[in-house]
Structures are given as structure tokens and as C-alpha cells.
C-alpha positions as CSV (number, residue, x, y, z in Angstrom):
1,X,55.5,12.3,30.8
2,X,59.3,12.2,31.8
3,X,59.6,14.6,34.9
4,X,63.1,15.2,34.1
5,X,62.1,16.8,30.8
6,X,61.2,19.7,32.9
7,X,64.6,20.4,34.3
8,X,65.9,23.2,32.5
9,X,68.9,22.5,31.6
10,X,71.3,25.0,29.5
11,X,74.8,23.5,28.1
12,X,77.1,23.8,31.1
13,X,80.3,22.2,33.1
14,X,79.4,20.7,36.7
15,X,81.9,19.4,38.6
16,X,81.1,16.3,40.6
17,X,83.5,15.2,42.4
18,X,87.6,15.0,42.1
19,X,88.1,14.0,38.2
20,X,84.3,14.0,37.8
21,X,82.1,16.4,35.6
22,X,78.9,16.4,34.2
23,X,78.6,18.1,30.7
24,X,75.1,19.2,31.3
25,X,72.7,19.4,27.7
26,X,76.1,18.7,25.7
27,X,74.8,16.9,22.9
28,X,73.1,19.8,21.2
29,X,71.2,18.7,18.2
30,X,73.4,15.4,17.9
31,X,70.6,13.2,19.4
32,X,68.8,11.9,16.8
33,X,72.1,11.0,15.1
34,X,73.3,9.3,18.0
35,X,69.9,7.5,18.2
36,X,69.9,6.2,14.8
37,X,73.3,4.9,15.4
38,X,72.6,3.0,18.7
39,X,69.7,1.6,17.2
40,X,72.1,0.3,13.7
41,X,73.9,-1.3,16.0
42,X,71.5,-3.4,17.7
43,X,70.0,-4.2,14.8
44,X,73.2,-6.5,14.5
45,X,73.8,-7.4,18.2
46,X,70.5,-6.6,19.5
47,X,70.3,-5.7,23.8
48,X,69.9,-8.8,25.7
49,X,69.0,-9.1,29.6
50,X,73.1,-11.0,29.8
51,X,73.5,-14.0,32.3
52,X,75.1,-13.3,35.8
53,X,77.8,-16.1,37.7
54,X,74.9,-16.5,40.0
55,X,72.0,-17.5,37.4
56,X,70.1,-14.2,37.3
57,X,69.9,-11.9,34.5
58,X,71.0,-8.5,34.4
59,X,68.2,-5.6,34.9
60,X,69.4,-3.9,32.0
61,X,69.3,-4.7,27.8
62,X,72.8,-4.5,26.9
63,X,74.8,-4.4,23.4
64,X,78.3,-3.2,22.2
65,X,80.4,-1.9,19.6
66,X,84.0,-1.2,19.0
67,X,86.6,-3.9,18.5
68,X,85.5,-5.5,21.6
69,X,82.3,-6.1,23.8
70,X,81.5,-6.4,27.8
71,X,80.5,-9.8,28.6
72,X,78.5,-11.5,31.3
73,X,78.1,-15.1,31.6
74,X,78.0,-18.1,34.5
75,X,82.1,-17.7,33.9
76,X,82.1,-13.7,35.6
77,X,82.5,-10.3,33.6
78,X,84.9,-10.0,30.8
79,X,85.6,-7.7,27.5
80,X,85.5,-10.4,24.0
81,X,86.1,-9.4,20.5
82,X,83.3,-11.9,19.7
83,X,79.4,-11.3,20.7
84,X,78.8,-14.6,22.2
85,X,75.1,-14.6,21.1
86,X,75.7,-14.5,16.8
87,X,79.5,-15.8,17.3
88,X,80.9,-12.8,15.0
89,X,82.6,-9.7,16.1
90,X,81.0,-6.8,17.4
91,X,79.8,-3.8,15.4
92,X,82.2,-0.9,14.7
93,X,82.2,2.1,16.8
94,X,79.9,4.3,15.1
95,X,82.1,7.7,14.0
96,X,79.3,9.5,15.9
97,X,80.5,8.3,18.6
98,X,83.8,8.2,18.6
99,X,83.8,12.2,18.4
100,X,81.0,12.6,21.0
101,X,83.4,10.6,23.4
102,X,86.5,12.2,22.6
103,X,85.1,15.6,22.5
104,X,83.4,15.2,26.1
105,X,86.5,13.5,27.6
106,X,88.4,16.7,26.6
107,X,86.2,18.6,28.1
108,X,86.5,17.0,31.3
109,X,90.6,17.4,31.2
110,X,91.1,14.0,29.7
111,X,92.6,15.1,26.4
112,X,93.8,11.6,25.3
113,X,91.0,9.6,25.5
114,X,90.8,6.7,22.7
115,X,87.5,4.3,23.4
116,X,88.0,0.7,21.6
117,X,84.1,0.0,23.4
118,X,80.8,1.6,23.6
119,X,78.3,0.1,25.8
120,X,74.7,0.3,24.8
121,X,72.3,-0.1,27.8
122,X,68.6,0.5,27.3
123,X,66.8,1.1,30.6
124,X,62.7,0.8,30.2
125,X,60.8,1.5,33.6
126,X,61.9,-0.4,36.9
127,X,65.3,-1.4,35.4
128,X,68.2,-0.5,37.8
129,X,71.5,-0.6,38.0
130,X,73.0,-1.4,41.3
131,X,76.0,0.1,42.6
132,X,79.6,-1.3,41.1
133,X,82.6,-0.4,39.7
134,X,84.4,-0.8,36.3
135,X,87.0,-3.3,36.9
136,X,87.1,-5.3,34.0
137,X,89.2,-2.6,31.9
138,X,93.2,-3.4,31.1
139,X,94.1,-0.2,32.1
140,X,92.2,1.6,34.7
141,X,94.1,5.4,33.7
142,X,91.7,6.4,31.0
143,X,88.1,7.7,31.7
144,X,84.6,6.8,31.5
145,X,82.0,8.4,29.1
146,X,78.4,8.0,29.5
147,X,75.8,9.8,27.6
148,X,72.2,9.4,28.1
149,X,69.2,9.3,26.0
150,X,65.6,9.6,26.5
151,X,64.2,9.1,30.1
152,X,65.8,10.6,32.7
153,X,67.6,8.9,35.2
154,X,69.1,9.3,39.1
155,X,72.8,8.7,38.5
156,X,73.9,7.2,42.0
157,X,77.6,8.3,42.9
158,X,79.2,6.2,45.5
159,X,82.9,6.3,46.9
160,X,85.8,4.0,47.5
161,X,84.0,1.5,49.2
162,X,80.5,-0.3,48.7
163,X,79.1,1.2,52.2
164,X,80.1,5.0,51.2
165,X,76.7,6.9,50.8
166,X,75.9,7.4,47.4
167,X,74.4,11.2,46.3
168,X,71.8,10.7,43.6
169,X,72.6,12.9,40.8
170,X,69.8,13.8,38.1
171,X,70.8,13.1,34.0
172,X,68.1,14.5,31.8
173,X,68.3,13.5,27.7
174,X,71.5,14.7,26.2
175,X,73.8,15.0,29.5
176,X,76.8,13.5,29.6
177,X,79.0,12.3,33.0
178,X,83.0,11.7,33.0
179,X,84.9,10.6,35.2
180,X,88.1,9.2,35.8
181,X,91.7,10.2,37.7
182,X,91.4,9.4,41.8
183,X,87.7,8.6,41.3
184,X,88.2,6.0,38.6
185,X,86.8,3.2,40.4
186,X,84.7,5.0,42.2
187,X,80.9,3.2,43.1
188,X,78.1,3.8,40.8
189,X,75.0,3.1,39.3
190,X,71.3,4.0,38.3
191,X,68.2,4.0,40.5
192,X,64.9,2.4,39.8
193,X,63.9,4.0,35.9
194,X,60.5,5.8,36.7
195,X,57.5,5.6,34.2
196,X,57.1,8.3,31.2
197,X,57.6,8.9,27.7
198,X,60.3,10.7,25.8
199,X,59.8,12.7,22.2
200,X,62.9,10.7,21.1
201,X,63.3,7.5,22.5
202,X,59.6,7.0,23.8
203,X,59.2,4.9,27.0
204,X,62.9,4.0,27.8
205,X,66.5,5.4,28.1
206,X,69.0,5.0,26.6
207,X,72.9,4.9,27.9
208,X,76.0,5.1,25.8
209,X,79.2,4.2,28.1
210,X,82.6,4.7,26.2
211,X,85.8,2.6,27.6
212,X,89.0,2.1,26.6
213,X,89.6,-1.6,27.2
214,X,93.3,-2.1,26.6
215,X,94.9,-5.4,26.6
216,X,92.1,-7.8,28.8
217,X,90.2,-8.4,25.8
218,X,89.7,-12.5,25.3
């Protein structure tokens, strides 16, 4: 059983912080389309645990689409048009998504909003996501969209700096975080998954982050 399932949730607008909402049960019906897309695309570039510069292996299964794709590898982080694991381009953006992350980022007073990348993380239990921030972008003046699927999760909000305390913030399936402005580059990232089952996804969660990468593609 996923514990967050019982939160009840009704479609709403929570501000978070400066430049930070979350667009509580947005999705609305949209999340079995959304599903089925994620899961098209990884039947192409299927989620892989993605090499770190140290040796590890990141917690998290991770995919993309859009013209290019977040990389990790012994050489750092970078965006490439090229998935490094089949040596052809990414997947297109789903028009699912495009809409859902332009319509949220509206929302959220970031009217402008034009992903060229979608993130596809898929969390099963005890995967984390420690704290960071999105540096890797071009430019670093458009938001970030991230949708969740399935499981719920404890979204960990940070500040400027690494030792800022972090609130923990409950997603439940079909809620949707933005942020962007002064708290841009703000720390984040997702606590320990916890055990349970979903209708839609079953045992895991998934994430859909939008970014608009810019120029620092390789």
C-alpha cells in the first residue's frame, strides 16, 4: 500500500518558497497518458543506474527525451544529443508532455517556458536522490518541471548552500513542483522511496523533470 495514496489531495496552488509552487493533483485524468508515454520512451532508451566520476552508480534508473539527454559518466555531468548507451539520438519529447510542462510552468508564473529535455527517473523502494542542484543547464533563467507518478515520495527542499536544512515536502501521484527565479539553483532531492504499490505504476515511481537546456549540449 502507498501511504501517500491516502493524502487527500484536491487540485490546488501551494506556494513553496520564493519562485516555487507545487500544483497539487494537477494532472487530472492525464496519468495513464503520461504513463504510456514514459514507458514508449524507454522502450527505446531504456532507464539505466548511469556511471558517476567516482565509479559508483546512480540510485536512480534514468532515461531522456527531447533533442538532448542528461549524462553521467567517469568524465562528470553533461546534456548530449546522443544516448551514449545505443549511439543514436534521444527519443522526441512526447507532445504529452510538452503541454503538461508548459501548462504547469504557466501556472507557476513562468509563461515562457520551452523544455528541449524531459528526464525520466524511475525510483523503486530505497532509491534516493541526495541533495544537488541543476547546474548543468546553458541558461539557468528558465524553470524546472517535475511531475510524479506512482509512489509517493518526500521531496527534500534545501537552500543556497549544501548545509541549509532541507524541509521534506510530501508528492503524492499526479503532483507537480516548479520552481525557478531566486530559487533556481536552490538544493534538492528525494528521500529514501518507502515500500508499497501503486494502481498505476505498481511498486515504483515515476518522475518526469522538464529543462530547457540551451546551448551546453555536446
Amino acid at each position: 500500500m502507498d501511504l501517500f495514496a491516502e493524502l487527500a489531495r484536491e487540485p490546488s496552488v501551494v506556494p513553496i518558497d520564493d519562485g516555487a509552487v507545487l500544483l497539487a493533483a494537477h494532472l487530472q485524468h492525464r496519468d495513464r497518458a503520461l504513463l504510456d508515454a514514459a514507458l514508449a520512451v524507454l522502450s527505446s532508451a531504456p532507464a539505466r543506474h548511469m556511471p558517476t566520476r567516482s565509479g559508483g552508480r546512480i540510485s536512480v534508473a534514468m532515461s531522456n527525451c527531447g533533442t538532448v539527454g542528461w549524462v553521467s559518466d567517469r568524465q562528470g555531468y553533461r546534456y548530449d544529443a546522443i544516448d551514449p548507451d545505443s549511439g543514436r539520438p534521444w527519443p522526441a519529447m512526447p507532445d504529452c508532455f510538452l503541454s503538461l510542462a508548459r501548462e504547469a510552468a504557466q501556472i507557476a508564473g513562468y509563461p515562457s517556458f520551452e523544455p528541449d529535455v524531459c528526464l525520466i527517473n524511475r525510483y523503486e523502494p530505497g532509491n534516493r536522490l541526495g541533495l544537488h542542484q541543476d547546474l548543468d543547464e546553458g541558461e539557468l533563467e528558465s524553470p524546472i518541471v517535475s511531475v510524479s507518478l506512482g509512489l509517493g515520495a518526500l521531496f527534500l527542499w534545501g537552500g543556497k548552500l549544501r548545509r541549509d536544512t532541507a524541509r521534506r515536502i510530501p508528492l503524492a501521484h499526479g503532483d507537480v513542483m516548479v520552481w525557478g527565479g531566486s530559487t533556481r539553483l536552490n538544493f534538492h532531492g528525494v528521500h529514501s522511496i518507502a515500500a508499497g504499490h501503486h494502481a498505476l505504476t505498481g511498486a515504483c515511481r515515476y518522475n518526469l523533470t522538464f529543462r530547457h537546456c540551451g546551448t551546453r549540449a555536446a
